[in-house]
C-alpha positions as CSV (number, residue, x, y, z in Angstrom):
1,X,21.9,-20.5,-22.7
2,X,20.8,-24.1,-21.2
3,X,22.5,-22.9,-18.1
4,X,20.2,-19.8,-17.7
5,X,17.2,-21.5,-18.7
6,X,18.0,-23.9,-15.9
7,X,18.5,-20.8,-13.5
8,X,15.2,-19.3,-14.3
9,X,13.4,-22.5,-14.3
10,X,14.6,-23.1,-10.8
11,X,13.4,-19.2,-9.8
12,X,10.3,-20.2,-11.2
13,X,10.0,-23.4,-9.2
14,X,10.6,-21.6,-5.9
15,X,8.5,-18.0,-6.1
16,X,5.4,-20.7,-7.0
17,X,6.6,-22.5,-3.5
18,X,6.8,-19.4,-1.9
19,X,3.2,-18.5,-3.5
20,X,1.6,-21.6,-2.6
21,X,2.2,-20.5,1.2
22,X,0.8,-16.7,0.4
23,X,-2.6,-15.8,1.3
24,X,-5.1,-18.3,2.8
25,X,-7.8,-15.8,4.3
26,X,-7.7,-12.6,1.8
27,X,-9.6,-9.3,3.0
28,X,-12.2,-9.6,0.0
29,X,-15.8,-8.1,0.9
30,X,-19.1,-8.5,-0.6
31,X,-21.5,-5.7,-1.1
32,X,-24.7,-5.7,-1.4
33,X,-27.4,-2.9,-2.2
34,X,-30.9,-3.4,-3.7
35,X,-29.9,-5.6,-6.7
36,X,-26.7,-4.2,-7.3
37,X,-23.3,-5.9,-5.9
38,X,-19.3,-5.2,-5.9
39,X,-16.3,-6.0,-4.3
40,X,-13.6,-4.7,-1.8
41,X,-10.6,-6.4,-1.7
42,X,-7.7,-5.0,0.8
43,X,-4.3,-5.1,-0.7
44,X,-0.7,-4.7,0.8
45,X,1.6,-2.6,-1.3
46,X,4.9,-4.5,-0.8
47,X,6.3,-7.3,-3.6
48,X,6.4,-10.6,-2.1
49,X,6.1,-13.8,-3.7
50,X,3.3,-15.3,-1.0
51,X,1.9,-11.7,-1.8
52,X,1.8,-12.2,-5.3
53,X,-0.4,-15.0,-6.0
54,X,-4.0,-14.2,-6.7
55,X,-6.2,-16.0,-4.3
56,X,-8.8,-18.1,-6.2
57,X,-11.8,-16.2,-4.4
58,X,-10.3,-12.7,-5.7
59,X,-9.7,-14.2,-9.2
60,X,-13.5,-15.4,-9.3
61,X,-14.7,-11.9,-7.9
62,X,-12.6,-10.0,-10.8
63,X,-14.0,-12.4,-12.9
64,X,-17.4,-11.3,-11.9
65,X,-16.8,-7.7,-12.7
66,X,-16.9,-5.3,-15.3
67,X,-14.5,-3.1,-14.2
68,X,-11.4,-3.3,-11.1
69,X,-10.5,0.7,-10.0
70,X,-7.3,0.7,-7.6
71,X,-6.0,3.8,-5.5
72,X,-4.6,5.0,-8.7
73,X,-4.0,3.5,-12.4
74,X,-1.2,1.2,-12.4
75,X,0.4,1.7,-15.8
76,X,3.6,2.6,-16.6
77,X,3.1,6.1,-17.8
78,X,1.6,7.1,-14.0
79,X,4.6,5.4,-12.3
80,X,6.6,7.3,-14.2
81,X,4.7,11.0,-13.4
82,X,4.5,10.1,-9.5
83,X,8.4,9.4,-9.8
84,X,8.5,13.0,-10.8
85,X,6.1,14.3,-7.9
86,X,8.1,12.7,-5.2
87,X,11.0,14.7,-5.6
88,X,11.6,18.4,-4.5
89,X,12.6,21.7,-6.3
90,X,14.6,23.7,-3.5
91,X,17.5,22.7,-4.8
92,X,19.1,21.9,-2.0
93,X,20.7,17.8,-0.7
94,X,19.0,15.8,2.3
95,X,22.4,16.9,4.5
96,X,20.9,20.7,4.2
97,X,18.1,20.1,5.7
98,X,17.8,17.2,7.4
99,X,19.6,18.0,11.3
100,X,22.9,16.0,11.0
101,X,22.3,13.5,13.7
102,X,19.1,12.1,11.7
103,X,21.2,12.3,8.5
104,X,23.6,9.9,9.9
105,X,21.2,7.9,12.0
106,X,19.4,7.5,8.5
107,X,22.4,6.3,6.3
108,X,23.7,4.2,8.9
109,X,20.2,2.0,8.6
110,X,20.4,1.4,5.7
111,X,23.9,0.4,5.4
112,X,23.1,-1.9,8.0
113,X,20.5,-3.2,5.1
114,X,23.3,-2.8,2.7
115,X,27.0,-1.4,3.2
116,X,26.9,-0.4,-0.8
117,X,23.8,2.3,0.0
118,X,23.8,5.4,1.0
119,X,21.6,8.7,0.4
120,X,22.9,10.1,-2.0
121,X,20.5,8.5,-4.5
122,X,17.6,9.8,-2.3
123,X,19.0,13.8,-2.2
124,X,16.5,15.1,-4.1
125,X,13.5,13.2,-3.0
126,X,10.7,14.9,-0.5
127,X,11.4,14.1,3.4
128,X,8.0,11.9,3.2
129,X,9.2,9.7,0.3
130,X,12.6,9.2,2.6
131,X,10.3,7.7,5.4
132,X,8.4,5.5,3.0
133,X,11.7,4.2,1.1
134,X,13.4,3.6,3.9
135,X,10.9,1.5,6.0
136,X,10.4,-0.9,2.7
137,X,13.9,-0.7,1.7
138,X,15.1,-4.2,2.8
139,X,12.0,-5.6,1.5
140,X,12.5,-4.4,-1.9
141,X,16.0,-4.9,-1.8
142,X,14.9,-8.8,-1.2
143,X,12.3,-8.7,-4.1
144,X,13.4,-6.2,-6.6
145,X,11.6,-7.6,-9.6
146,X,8.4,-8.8,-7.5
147,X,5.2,-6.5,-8.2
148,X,2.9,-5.5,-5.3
149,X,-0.3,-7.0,-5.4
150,X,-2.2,-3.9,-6.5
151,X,-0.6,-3.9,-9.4
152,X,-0.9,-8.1,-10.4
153,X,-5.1,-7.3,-9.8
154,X,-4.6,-4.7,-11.8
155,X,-2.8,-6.7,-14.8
156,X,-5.3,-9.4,-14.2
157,X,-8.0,-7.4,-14.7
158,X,-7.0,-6.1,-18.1
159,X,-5.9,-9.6,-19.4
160,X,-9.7,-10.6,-19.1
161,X,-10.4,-8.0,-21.1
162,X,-12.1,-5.6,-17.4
163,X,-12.2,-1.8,-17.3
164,X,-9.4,-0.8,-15.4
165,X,-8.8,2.6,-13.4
166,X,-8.3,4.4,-10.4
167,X,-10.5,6.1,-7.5
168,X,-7.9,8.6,-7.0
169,X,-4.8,10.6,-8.9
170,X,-1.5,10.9,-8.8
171,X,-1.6,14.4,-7.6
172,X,-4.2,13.5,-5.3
173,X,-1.8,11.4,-3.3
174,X,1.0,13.6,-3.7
175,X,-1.0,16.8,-2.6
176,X,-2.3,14.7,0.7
177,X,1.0,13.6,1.5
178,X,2.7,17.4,1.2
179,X,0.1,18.8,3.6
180,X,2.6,17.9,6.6
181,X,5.2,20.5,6.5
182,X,8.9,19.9,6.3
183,X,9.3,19.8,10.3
184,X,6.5,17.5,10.1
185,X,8.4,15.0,7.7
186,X,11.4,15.5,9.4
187,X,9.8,14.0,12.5
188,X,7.7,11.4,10.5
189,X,11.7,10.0,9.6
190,X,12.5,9.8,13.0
191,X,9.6,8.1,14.0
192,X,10.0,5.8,11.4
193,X,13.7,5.1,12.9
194,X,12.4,4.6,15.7
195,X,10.1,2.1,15.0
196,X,12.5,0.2,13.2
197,X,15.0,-0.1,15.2
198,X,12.6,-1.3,18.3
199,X,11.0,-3.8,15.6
200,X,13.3,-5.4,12.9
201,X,10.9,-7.8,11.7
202,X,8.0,-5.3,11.5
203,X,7.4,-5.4,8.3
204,X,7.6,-9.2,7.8
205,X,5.1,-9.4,10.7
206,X,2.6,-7.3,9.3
207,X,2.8,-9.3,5.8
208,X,2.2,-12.5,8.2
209,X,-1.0,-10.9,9.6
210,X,-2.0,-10.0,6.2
211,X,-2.0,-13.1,4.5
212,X,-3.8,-14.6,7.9
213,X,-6.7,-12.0,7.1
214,X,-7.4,-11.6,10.8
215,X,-9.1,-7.9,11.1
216,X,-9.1,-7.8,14.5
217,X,-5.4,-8.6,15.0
218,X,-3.9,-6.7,12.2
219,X,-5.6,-4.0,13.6
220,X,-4.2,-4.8,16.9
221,X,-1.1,-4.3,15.5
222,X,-1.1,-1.0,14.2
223,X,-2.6,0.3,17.4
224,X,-0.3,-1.1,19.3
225,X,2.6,0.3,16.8
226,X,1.2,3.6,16.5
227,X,0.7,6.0,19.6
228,X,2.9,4.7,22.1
229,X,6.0,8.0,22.0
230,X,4.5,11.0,23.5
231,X,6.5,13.3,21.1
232,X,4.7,11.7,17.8
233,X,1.0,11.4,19.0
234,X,0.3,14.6,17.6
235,X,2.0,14.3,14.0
236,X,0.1,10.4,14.3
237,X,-3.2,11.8,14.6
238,X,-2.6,14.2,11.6
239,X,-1.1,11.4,9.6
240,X,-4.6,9.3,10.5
241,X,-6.1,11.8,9.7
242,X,-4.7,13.3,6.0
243,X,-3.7,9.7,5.1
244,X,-6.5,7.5,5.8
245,X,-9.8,9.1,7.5
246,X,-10.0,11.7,5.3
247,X,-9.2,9.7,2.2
248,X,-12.0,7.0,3.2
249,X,-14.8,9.7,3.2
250,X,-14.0,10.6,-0.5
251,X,-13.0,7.1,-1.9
252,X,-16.5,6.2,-0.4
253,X,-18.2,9.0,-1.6
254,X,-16.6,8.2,-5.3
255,X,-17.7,4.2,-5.3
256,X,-21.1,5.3,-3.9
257,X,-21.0,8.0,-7.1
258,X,-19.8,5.3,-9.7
259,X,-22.6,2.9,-8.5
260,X,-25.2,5.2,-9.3
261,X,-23.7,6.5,-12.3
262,X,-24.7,2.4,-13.8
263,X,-26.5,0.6,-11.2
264,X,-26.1,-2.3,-13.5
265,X,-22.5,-2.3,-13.4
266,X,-20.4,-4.5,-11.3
267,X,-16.8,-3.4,-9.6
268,X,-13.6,-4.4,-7.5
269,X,-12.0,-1.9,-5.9
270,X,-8.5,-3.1,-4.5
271,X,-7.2,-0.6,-2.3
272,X,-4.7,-0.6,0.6
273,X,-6.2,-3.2,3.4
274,X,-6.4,-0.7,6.2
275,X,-8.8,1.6,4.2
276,X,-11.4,-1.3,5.3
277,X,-10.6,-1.8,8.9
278,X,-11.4,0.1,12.0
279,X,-13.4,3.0,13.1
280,X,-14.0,5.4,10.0
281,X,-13.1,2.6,6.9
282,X,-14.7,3.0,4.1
283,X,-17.1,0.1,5.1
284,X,-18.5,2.0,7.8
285,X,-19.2,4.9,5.8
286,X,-21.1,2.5,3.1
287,X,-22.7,0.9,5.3
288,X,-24.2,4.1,6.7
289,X,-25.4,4.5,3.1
290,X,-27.3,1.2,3.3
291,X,-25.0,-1.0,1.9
292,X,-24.6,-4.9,3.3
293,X,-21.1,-6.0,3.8
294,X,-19.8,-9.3,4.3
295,X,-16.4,-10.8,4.1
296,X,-16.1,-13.5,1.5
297,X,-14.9,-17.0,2.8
């Protein structure tokens, strides 16, 4: 018993060293209209221990709020139904309908992440989900009990006693995601092979970026990640589109809605950090509504 209180203590000691070097410059906004103000804060949905730490700026702007709204409501219950939406009912394995060369070239990755693995676990899940899993998989497989970001906000919030929520569903998500049809997916795994295999430390250097809350070169990044095969430009601008351009317009529209609903209430919403950045964020559509934005320091 001493032995594993030891063992903890020591896990302890190192995720707050691993914290203490997490994020310096956080993507946290202030918004301003008339006399009402909220807050946009950009989050990154992979665990991490430098991830995990609340800056102090974020904690003070939660504390400043009534209520925090993420994508979607990060309680147990609606992990458990998205679980449930990710997977497919044609009754049919990956192998049947995934070409065989990608099957392989997709269990051999992550073998190479972990000989143990392969896709059987994953035989029932939508082609999309795949491409997700995979492309975070040695991540998570590096912090399995670490929490993204999104959901220590969320957590926060409600231990201050704050109205929690989200600005989208569950099925929301899931619907935008199914729009691209199973050719579609089957080409958004191979690009995400692709990319991948170019780029090992891709993920790891986008988490760097993030926690040095430089717009301009985290958007750099993307653009220069994005758009550069000829065979995926067209399935990337409809992924642009559906996942992020789209979805800006009507989270907008929905925190411009809340606002008025009770001008005298105050929020954070926390969503994924490029839904701020770039041509057709969410701050450029409130700031055509009159809104003031400026980046907290």
């Amino acid at each position: 018993m001493k032995l594993f209180k030891l063992l903890m203590f020591l896990v302890s000691l190192t995720i707050l060293s691993l914290a203490n070097e997490g994020i310096k410059n956080p993507f946290l906004w202030e918004v301003k209209k008339a006399e009402q103000t909220f807050y946009l804060f950009g989050t990154m949905h992979l665990g991490d221990p430098k991830l995990q730490m609340l800056p102090k700026s974020l904690k003070v702007a939660i504390d400043k709020s009534d209520e925090v709204r993420t994508e979607i409501p990060m309680d147990a219950s609606f992990q458990i139904k998205s679980a449930a939406l990710m997977l497919r009912s044609d009754n049919k394995g990956l192998e049947e309908i995934i070409p065989k060369p990608l099957y392989h070239r997709t269990e051999n990755y992550i073998k190479q992440i972990n000989p143990q693995l392969n896709l059987i676990p994953f035989d029932k899940m939508k082609i999309w989900v795949l491409s997700v899993v995979t492309s975070m998989l040695e991540n998570q497989l590096k912090y399995p009990m670490v929490q993204a970001i999104d959901s220590e906000i969320y957590h926060y919030a409600q231990s201050k006693n704050k109205g929690v929520g989200g600005i989208e569903t569950i099925e929301e998500q899931i619907r935008a995601m199914d729009m691209f049809s199973l050719e579609e997916q089957i080409m958004g795994l191979e690009s995400t092979l692709d990319y991948l295999e170019q780029s090992n430390d891709f993920i790891e250097e986008m988490k760097s970026l993030y926690m040095e809350g430089n717009e301009k070169k985290m958007m750099a990044f993307i653009e220069g990640t994005m758009f550069k095969i000829e065979k995926y430009k067209k399935f990337e601008e409809k992924f642009m589109q559906v996942l992020l351009y789209d979805r800006n317009r009507l989270m907008a529209q929905r925190i411009d809605s809340l606002l008025r609903e009770d001008p005298t209430k105050r929020y954070l919403f926390a969503f994924g950090v490029m839904h701020f950045l770039g041509q057709k964020s969410i701050l450029e559509y409130l700031k055509r509504k009159g809104y003031h934005v400026h980046k907290v320091k």
